[in-house]
C-alpha positions in Angstrom: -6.0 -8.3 -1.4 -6.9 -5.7 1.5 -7.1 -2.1 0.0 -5.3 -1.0 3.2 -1.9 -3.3 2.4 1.0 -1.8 0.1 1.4 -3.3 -3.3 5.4 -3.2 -3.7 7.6 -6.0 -5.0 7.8 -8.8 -1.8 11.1 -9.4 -0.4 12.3 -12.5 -0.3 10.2 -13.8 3.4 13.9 -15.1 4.8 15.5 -12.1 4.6 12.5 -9.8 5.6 12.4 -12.2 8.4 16.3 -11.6 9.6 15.9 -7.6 8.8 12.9 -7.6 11.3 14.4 -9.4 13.9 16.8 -6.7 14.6 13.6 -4.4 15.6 13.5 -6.1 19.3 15.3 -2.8 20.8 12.6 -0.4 19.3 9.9 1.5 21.8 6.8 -0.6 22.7 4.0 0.2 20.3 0.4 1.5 20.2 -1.3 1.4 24.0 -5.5 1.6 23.8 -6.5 5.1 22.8 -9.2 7.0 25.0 -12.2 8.2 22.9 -15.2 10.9 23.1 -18.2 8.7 22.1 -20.6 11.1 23.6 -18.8 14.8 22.0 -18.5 12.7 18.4 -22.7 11.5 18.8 -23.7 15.3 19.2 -21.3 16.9 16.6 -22.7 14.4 14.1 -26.0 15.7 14.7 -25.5 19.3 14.2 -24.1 18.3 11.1 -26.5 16.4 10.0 -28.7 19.1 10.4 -26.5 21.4 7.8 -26.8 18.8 5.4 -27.7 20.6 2.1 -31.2 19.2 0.0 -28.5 17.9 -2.7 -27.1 15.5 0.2 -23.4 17.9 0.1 -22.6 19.7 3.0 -21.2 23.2 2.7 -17.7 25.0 3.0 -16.4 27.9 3.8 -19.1 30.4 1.4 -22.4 27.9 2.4 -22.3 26.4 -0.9 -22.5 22.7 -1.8 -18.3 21.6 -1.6 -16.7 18.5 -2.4 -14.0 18.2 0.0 -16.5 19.3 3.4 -18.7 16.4 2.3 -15.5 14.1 1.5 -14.8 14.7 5.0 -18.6 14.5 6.2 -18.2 11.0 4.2 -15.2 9.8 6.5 -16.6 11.3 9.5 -20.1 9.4 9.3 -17.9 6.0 8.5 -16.0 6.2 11.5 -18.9 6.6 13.6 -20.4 3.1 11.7 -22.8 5.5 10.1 -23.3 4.0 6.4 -23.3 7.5 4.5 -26.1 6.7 1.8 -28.0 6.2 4.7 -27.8 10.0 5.6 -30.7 11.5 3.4 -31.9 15.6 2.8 -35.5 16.1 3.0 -35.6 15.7 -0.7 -33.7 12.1 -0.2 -30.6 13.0 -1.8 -27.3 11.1 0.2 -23.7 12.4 0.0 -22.6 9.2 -1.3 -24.5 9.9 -4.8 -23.2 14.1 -4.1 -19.5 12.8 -4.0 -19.8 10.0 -7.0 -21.1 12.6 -9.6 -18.4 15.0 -8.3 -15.9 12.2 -10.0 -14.8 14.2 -12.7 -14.2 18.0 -11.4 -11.8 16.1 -8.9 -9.9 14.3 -11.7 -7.8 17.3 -12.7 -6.5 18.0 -8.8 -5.0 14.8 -7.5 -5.5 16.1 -3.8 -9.4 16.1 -4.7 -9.1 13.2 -6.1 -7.2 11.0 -3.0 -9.9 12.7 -0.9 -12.7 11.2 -3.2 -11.5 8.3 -3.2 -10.7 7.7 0.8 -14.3 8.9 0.9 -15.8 6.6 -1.4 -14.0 3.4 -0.4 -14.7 4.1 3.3 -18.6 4.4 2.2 -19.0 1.5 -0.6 -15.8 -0.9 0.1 -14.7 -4.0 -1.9 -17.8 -2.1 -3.9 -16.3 0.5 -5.1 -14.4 0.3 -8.8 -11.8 3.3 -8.7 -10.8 2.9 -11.6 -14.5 3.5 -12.9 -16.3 5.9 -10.2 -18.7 7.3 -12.4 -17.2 6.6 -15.7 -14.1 8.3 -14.1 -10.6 6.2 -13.6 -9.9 8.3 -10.6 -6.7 6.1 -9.9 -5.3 6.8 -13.5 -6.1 11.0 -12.2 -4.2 10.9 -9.6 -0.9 8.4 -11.0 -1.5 10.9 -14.4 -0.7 14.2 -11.8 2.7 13.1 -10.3 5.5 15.1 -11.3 8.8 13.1 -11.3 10.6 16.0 -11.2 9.0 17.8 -8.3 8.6 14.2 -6.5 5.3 15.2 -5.9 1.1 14.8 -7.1 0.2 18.3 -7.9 1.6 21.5 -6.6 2.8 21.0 -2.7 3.3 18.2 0.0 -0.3 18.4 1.4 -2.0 17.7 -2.0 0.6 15.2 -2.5 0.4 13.3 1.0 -4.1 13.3 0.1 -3.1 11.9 -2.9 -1.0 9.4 -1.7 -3.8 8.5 0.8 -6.3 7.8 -1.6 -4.4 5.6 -3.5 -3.3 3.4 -0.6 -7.2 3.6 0.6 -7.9 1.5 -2.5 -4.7 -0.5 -2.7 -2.8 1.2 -5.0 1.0 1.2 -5.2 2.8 4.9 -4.6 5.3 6.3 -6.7 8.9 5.6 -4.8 9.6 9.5 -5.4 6.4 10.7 -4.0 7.2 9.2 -0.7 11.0 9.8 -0.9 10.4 13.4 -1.8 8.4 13.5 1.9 10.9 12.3 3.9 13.1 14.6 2.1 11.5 17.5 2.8 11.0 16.8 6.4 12.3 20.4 8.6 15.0 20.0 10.5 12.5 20.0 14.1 10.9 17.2 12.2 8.0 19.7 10.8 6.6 19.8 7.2 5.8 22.8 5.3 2.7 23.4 3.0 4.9 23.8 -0.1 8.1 21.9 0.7 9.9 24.6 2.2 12.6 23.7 4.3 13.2 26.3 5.7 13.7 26.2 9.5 10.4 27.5 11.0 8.2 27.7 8.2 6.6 24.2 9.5 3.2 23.8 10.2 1.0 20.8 12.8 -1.9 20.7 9.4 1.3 19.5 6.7 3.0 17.6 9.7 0.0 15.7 10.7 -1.3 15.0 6.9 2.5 13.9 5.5 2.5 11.5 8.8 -0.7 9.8 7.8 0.5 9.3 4.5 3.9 7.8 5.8 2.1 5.5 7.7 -0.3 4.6 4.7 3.3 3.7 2.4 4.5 1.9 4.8 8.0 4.2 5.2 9.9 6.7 7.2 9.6 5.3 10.8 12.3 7.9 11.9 11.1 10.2 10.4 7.5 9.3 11.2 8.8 9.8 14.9 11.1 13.3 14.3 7.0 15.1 13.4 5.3 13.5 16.4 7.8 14.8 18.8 7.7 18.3 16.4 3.5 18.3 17.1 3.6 17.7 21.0 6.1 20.8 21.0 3.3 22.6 19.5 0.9 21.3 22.5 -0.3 24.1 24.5 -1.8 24.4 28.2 -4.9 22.9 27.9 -4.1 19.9 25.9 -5.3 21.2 21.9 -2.5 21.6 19.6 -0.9 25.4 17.7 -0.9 25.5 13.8 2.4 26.4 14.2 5.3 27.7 16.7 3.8 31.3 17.0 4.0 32.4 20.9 1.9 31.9 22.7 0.9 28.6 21.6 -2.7 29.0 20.6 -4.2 25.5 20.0 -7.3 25.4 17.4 -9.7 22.1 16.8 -8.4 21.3 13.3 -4.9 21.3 14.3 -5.6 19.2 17.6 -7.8 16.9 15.2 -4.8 16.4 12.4 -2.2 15.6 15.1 -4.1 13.3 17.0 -5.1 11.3 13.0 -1.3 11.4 13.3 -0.1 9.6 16.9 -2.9 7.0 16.3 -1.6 6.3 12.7 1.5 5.9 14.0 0.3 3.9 17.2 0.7 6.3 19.9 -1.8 7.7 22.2 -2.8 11.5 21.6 -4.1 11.0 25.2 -0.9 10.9 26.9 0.9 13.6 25.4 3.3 16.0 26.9 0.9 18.7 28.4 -2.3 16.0 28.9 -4.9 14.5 26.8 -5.4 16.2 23.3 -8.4 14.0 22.7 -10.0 15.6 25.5 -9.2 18.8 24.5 -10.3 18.6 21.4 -13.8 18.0 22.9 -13.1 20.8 25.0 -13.9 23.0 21.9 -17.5 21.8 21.3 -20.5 24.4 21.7 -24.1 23.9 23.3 -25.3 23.2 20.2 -22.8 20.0 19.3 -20.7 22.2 16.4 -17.2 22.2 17.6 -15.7 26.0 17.5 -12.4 26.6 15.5 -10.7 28.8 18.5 -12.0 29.4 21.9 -11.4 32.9 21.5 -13.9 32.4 18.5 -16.3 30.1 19.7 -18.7 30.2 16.5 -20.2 26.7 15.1 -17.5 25.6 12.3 -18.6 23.1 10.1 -14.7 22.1 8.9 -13.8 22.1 12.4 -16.9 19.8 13.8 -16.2 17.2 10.4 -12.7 17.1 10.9 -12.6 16.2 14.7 -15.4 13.1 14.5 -12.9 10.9 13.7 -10.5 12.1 16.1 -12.6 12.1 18.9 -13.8 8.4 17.9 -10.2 7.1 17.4 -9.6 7.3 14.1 -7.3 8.0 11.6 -6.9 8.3 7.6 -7.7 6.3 5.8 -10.7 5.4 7.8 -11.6 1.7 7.0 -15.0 1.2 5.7 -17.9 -0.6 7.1 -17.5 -4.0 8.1 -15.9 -6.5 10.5 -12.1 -7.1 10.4 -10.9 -7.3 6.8 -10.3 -11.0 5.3 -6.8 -12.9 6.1 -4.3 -12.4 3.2 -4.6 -15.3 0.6 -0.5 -15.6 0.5 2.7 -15.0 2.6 4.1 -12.2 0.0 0.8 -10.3 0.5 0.8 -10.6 4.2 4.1 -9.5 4.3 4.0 -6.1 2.4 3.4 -2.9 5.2 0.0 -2.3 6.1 -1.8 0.8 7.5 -3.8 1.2 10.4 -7.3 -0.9 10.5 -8.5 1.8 13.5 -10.6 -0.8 14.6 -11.5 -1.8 18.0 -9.8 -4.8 18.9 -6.4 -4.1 16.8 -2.9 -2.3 17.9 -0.9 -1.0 14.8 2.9 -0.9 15.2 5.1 1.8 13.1 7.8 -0.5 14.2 6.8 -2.9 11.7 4.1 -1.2 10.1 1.1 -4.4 11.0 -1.3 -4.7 12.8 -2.5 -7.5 15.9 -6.2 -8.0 15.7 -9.1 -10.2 17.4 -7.9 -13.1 18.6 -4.4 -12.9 17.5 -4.4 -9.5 19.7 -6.3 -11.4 22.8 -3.8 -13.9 22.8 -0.5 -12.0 22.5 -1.6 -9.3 25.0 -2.8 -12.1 27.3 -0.1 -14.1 27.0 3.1 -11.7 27.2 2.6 -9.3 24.3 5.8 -8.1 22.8 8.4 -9.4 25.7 7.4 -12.6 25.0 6.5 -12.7 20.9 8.1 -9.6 19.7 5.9 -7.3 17.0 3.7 -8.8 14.3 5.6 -9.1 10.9 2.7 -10.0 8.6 -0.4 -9.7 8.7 -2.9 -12.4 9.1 -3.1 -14.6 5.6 -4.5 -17.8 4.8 -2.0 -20.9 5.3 -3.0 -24.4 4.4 -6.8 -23.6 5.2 -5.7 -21.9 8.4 -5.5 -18.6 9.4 -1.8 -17.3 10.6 0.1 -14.9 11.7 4.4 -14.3 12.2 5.4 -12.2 14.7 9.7 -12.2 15.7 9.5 -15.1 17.9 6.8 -17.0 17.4 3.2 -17.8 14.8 0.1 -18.1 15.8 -2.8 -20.5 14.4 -6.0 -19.3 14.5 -8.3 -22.6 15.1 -12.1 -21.8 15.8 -13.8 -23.6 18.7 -10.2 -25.7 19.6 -9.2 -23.9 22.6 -11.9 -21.1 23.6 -10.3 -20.3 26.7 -7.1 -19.4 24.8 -8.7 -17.2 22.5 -8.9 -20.3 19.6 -5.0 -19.6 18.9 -2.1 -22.5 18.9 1.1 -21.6 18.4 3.0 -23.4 15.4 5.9 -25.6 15.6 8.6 -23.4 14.5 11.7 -25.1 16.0 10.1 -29.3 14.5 9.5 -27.5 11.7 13.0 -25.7 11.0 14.5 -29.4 11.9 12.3 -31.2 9.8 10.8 -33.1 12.5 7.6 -34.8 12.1 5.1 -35.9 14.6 2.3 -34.1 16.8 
């Protein structure tokens, strides 16, 4: 099974089936997001260059810290950088830093969700979470949920990093972790560090992160939609988004970086916001030297704001996928038809609509060929079907058939209407 897809009980496919069908009203989805190859190439190499000689990177007091080089770990994975590649001059990699780190992060379940995202977005199908270092980091995180709170450790962002790391390495979510997010969702459709709900006390960081991990569960489309439109009211001027509603709206790098994770988790494009492209202004924040500055009004080299934006600028959101071409067709319909996340990949739109994704040729031929008008949104994902690879979408499945029909992308469309009559023939 793909790390990325929800483990949950399957519904029974007919009735998933009718409940989807009744999604043809809904907003088109995700449209190609625009990208900052060039900003993303010379912030990774001023960070490089503050790589530390036991292959961490540092935090806020210059010491070796986990969660920078968790991040450092995501950010060189989105830019197809394989992380134990990225040595100190004495040939330590952050990869070995972040495994032997294991079991100071199984006693925070926050620490430990980051880990993991990290970790599975370095190593892959590699990667034993339940044994990272002798640590079940899994167990860690399912051992910290609080069933009265609703929540993994202390407040909504640890919880929603939690959350993420589990569904990076395919592992089911409590029902009341995610059902104590959407209830804690502001009335302007903000989230608050420490599930306040008060009106105003909402923040773009907690907004941003608890969308991510809505996407990631595969819930809360409405409300998914209630803390985009809350983040583009935080947009100022120039593009970069305000921590929070404080006037005038002051945008910073990490909060333009967590907001656009959030529109491309969700399938929308941070480049066509209300007040212009947020991509491009997160770029705007990048110094001579490559570091990205928190603040223009303090435009010092900040290595939590340069880590945090790579991704961002290169498209990405969390979990970032690991290494690697697109992920393997399901081997069943019940697996291809639980909610997926994000792949992020080039070639692939994600719809919150349905929460799956179109990719390769599948996506070739349904954009070519009259895209949701005509087929409606994908309601699995690709899975493995009588030695052929298929996909459903609301009005029609494709067959993936290599070297049939090159100039139509290799893809046939099944036989829905013989097949619901039981008529035979070709």
């Amino acid at each position: 099974m793909d790390a990325r897809r929800l483990r949950r009980p399957a519904f029974p496919a007919a009735l998933l089936l009718l409940v989807m069908s009744l999604l043809i009203t809904l907003a088109p989805g995700a449209t190609a997001v625009e990208t900052q190859p060039d900003a993303a190439t010379r912030a990774l190499d001023w960070l490089r260059s503050r790589q530390l000689n036991d292959g961490a990177f540092p935090g806020f007091t210059g010491a070796a810290d986990p969660a920078t080089t968790a991040d450092v770990v995501l950010a060189l994975a989105a830019a197809g950088i394989d992380p134990a590649t990225v040595t100190s001059p004495a040939g330590n990699d952050p990869v070995s830093y972040l495994l032997g780190q294991a079991e100071a992060a199984s006693g925070d379940p926050g620490a430990a969700g980051r880990l993991l995202m990290a970790l599975h977005a370095a190593q892959g199908d590699a990667l034993d979470p339940r044994d990272v270092n002798g640590v079940d980091l899994v167990a860690a995180i399912q051992n910290g949920y609080d069933a009265e709170t609703g929540l993994y450790g202390p407040g909504l962002y640890v919880s929603a990093y939690a959350i993420l790391g589990l569904r990076a390495v395919g592992e089911p979510v409590e029902s009341g972790a995610v059902q104590k997010l959407l209830d804690s969702q502001i009335e302007d459709g903000s989230w608050n560090f420490n599930a306040d709900t008060t009106p105003g006390t909402g923040d773009s960081n907690t907004t941003a992160i608890v969308i991510q991990a809505l996407v990631a569960a595969g819930a809360g489309s409405g409300a998914i939609n209630a803390g985009l439109d809350y983040l583009a009211t935080l947009q100022a001027e120039d593009g970069s988004i305000a921590y929070d509603a404080t006037t005038p709206l002051t945008g910073d790098a990490n909060s333009t970086a967590g907001a656009i994770g959030a529109y491309i988790a969700a399938g929308r494009d941070p480049s066509a916001m209300p007040n212009g492209n947020a991509v491009a202004a997160l770029a705007g924040f990048q110094q001579p030297s490559g570091a990205l500055a928190w603040r223009l009004d303090a435009p010092d080299e900040n290595v939590l704001a340069t880590v945090q934006a790579i991704p961002a600028l290169l498209g990405w959101a969390l979990p970032v996928a690991p290494l690697g071409a697109l992920p393997a067709p399901a081997d069943s319909q019940a697996e291809a038809l639980q909610p997926a996340t994000g792949l992020g990949l080039e070639g692939c739109r994600y719809f919150i609509e349905t929460f799956h994704n179109v990719c390769g040729p599948f996506a070739q031929y349904w954009q070519a060929n009259g895209g949701l008008k005509i087929f409606g949104y994908p309601l699995t994902e690709p899975y493995m079907q009588d030695g052929i690879a298929v996909q459903y979408f609301e009005r029609a499945r494709f067959e993936h058939h290599p070297g049939a029909w090159p100039e139509n992308f290799d893809i046939l469309q099944g036989r829905l209407g013989a097949e619901q009559l039981g008529l035979g023939g070709d």
